[in-house]
N, C-alpha and C positions, 0 to 999 in steps of 0.2 A: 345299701343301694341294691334294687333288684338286678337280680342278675342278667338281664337282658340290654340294663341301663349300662348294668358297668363294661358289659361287654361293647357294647357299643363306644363308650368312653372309651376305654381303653383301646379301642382299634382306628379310632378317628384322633385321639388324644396323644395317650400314653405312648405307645408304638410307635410311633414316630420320633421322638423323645428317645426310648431304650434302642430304635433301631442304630442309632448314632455310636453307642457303646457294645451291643451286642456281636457276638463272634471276636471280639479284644481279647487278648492275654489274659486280663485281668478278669475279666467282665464274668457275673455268675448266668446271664444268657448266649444261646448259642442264635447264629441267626440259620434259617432252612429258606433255603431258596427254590422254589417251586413255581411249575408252571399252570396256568387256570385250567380248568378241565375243559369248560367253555370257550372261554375265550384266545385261550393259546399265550397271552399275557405273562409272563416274568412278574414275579413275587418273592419280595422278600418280606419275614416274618421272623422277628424277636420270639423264643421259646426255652421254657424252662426244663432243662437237659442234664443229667450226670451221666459219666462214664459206666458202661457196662458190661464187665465180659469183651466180646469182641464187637462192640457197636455204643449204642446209647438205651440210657432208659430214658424215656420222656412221658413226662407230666401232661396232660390231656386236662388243664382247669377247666375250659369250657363244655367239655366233654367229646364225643369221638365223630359229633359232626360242626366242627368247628372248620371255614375254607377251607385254611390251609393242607387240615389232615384230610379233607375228601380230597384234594386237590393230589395230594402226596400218594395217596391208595391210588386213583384212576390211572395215575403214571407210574406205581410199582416203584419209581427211585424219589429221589432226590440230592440234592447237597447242604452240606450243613456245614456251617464256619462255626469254630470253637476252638477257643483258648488260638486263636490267629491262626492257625490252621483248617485247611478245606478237606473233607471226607464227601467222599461217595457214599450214598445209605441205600441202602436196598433192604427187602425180607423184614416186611412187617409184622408184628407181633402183639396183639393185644393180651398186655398182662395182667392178673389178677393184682387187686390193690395190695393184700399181704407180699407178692412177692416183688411187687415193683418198690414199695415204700421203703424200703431198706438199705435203697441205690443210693437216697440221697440225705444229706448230713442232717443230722439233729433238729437243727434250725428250719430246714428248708418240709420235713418232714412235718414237722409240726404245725406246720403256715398249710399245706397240703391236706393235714387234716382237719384243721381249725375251717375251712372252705369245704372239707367233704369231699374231696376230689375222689373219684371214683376211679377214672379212665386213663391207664397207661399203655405204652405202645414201646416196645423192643426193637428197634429196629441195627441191624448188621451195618458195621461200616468199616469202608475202608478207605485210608489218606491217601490224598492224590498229591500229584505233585503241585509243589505254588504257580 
């Protein structure tokens, strides 16, 4: 599927679907809640996240202008729900693919390169209270 397609599917389709299970216990998506640069609007967005250091590493599939993430830069923070807990994110970081691919498991790495994924993002976080 081109990638334009699937993106689209996936943001009218899929995401709405994972947004149901995202930020769970269990769930291997976190959800980032973010506000529209334009529009001022409340967003919430399914994204694939492992722990890193003192923050998150995060997988950029569609690459580094995908909404959410301009959305997330224009406003410097965000919030991210993961494993049923809320973090404060701040201090963005675009990382190189050899050092970010390492964050995350086996599995999830090799889906990541089987796509090509290029674009990772570091971002600092800290847990707020529920």
């Amino acid at each position: 599927m081109p990638y334009n397609k699937m993106r689209t599917f996936n943001k009218r389709l899929l995401n709405p679907i994972t947004r149901k299970i995202a930020g769970t216990a269990h769930s291997p998506f976190a959800l980032v809640y973010h506000v529209g640069r334009r529009s001022g609007k409340l967003f919430e967005t399914p994204i694939m996240v492992e722990p890193w250091h003192d923050g998150f590493m995060i997988a950029l599939t569609y690459g580094s202008e995908v909404d959410w993430y301009r959305n997330v830069r224009a406003a410097g923070r965000c919030t991210l729900r993961w494993h049923g807990k809320t973090y404060a994110v701040d201090q963005l970081k675009l990382v190189e693919t050899s050092m970010a691919l390492p964050a995350f498991p086996l599995f999830l790495r090799s889906i990541l390169r089987l796509r090509h994924t290029q674009d990772f993002v570091n971002m600092k976080a800290r847990q707020v209270a529920p």
